[in-house]
N, C-alpha and C positions, 0 to 999 in steps of 0.2 A: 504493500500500500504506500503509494505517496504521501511525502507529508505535507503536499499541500492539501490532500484529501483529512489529514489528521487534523488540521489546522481548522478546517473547515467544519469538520465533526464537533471540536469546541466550542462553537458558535452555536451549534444547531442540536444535534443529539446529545451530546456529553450535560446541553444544558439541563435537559431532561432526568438526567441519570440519578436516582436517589439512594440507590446500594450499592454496594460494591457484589458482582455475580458468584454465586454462591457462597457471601458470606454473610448469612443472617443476620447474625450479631454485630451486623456494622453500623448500626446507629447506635448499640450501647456501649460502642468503645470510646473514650472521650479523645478528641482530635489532637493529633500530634503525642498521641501516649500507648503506641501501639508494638505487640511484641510483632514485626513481621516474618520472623523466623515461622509464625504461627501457619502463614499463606501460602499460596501456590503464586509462581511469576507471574501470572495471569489476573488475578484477584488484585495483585499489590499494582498493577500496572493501571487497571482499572481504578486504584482507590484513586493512583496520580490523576486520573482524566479527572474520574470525578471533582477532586480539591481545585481542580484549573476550571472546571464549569461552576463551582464555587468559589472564585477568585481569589484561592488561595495558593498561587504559585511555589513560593517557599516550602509549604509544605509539600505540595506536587513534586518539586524538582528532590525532594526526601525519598519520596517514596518509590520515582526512576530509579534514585540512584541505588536505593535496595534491590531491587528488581538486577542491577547489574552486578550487585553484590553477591548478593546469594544465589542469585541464576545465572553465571557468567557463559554459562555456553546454550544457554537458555536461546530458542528464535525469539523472541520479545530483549533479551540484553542488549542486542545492536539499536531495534525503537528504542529504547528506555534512555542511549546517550543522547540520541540526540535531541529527544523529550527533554532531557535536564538542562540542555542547551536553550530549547524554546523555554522553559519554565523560569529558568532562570532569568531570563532575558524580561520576560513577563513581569519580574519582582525588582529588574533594576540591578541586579546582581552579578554586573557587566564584565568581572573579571572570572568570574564562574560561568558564567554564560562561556566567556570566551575559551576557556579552558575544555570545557566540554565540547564546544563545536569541534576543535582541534583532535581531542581526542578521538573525535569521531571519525576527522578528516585522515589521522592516523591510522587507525583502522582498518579502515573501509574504503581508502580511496576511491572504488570503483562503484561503489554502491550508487546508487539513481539517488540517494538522498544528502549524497557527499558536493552536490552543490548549492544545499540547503544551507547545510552544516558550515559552508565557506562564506554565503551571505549573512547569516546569522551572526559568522566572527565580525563582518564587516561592519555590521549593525553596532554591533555592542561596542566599536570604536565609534561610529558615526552618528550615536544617540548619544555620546557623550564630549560631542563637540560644544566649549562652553561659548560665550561670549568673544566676539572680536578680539577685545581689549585684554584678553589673558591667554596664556601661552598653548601655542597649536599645534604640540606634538602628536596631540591626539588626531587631529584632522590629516596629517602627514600617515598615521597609521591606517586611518579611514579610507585613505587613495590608496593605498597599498594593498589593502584586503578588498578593495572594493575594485581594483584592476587584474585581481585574482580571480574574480567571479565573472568581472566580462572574456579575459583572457583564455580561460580554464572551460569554463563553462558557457561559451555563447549560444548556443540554442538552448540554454534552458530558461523557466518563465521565469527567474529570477533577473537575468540579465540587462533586460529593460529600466527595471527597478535601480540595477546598480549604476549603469550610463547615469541616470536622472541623477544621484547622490552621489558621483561622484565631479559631476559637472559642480552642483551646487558646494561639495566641500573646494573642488577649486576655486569655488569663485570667491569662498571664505578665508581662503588665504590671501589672494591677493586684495581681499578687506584688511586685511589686516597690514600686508605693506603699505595700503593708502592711507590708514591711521597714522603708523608709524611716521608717515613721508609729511603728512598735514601737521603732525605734531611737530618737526621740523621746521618747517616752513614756517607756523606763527611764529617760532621763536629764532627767526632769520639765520638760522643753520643752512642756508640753502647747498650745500655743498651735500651733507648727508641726506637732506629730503631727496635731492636729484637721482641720488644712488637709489634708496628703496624705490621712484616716480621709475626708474629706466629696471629694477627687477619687473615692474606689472606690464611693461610695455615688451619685455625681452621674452619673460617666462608664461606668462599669463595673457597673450593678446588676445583668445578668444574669450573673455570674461568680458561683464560688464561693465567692467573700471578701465579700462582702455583710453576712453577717452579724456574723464578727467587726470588720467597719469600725464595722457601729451600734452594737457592743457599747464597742467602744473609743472610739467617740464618749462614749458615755455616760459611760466613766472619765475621758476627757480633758473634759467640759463639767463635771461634779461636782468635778473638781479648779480650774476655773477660776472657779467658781463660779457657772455656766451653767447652772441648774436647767433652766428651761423647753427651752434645747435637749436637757440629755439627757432631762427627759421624754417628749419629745418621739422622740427617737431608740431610747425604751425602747417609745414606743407602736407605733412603724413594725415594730419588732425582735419583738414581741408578734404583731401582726397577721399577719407574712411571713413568721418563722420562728419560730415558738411551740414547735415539736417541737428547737428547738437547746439544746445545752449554753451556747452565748452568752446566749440569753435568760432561761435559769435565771441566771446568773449576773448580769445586767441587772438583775432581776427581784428577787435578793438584794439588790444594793448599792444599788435604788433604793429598794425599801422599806425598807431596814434604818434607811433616814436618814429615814424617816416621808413617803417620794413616790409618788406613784401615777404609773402608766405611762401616761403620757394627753397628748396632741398641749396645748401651750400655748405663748404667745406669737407670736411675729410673724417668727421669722427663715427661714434659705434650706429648714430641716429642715418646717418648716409647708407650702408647696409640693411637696414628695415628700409628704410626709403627706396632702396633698389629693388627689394624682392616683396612689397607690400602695393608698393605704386608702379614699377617699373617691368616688374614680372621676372626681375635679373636674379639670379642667384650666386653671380659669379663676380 
């Protein structure tokens, strides 16, 4: 059975479920105080479903992981990791989560559920990407597991999923060098803004921040005295995005000072100019 069939049973039947199958006495055991040595793999696997149509994952991801405990060569032990994977995940429990996908992925590499197992790792870094403003190692992890799912796995129904979240963790990074780059810039650093404004235009030019990086290139080369780069970065900014409020704004403070928007000199901005505008790559 697939797990997206499993997944989908949690929603819909599992909601239903009010025993655990042939164990009578399962509503007089008090929850989370259970001997399972008492069970069969089958029963304990069931009580996990049941605790997750009862939205209690925690204890779900418990009762998988007995099921792998005590039935390790059990058909139900290979479901049950990567149950603890989703349960896990379910309860926020993203380094357990993660550990269990893995395991799984270890395993079983070839299993139809081992590219479950690899988006689920990818999840449990890219549910925990925080705020712009704080550090993005996690989102560097999030592209890495989440280029493992498209790479590895691209005909599976997960892969769509991962393209869409791993675009958007890209574009969370290069939010992040445009913070960095703005914070610069008020405080007239313009020399270190320039650097993080030319990392989003170098590394990240299919992101939404594109524009304002050339825009702000342009304020930080005109403050440095770096004509030919911000012409340069007003010609790119012209060419790529001419319908923006950036390029009006480019557009102002480059002629205002008597410049025209036009590719000049020799530096790293002339190479994207070439192969962005000019089709050159050489």
């Amino acid at each position: 059975m697939k797990i997206g069939t499993s997944r989908a049973r949690l929603l819909g039947a599992l909601a239903v479920a009010m025993v655990i199958a042939g164990c009578g006495e399962r509503e007089s055991v008090e929850r989370g105080n259970v001997n399972y040595e008492n069970y069969t793999a089958q029963q304990i696997f069931e009580r996990g479903e049941y605790d997750l149509a009862q939205r209690d994952p925690d204890l779900a991801a418990k009762s998988f992981a007995e099921v792998e405990r005590l039935y390790p060569y059990s058909d139900l032990a290979k479901r049950a990791v990567i149950m603890q994977a989703f349960a896990h995940h379910q309860d926020k429990a993203y380094e357990e989560s993660r550990a269990a996908a893995q395991r799984f992925i270890d395993f079983y590499p070839t299993d139809e559920d081992a590219a479950y197992a690899q988006y689920l790792l990818a999840l449990s870094y890219y549910d925990q990407i925080d705020e712009v403003g704080r550090d993005q190692g996690l989102t560097f992890q999030a592209l890495q597991s989440l280029r493992e799912v498209i790479e590895r796995y691209p005909d599976s129904e997960y892969a769509n999923s991962a393209i869409l979240k791993f675009d958007l963790a890209f574009d969370h990074l290069a939010s992040k060098e445009m913070e960095i780059g703005r914070y610069y810039l008020k405080r007239d650093n313009f020399a270190a803004a320039a650097n993080r404004f030319r990392v989003v235009v170098e590394d990240f030019q299919t992101t939404t921040h594109t524009a304002e990086a050339l825009h702000r290139l342009v304020e930080s080369y005109l403050s440095l005295g770096l004509v030919n780069e911000a012409r340069t970065a007003g010609a790119i900014l012209g060419h790529n995005f001419q319908g923006t409020d950036w390029y009006e704004d480019s557009y102002k403070l480059l002629t205002g000072r008597g410049y025209t928007l036009e590719a000049a000199g020799d530096g790293w901005l002339q190479q994207i100019y070439r192969q962005t505008v000019q089709g050159r790559w050489i």
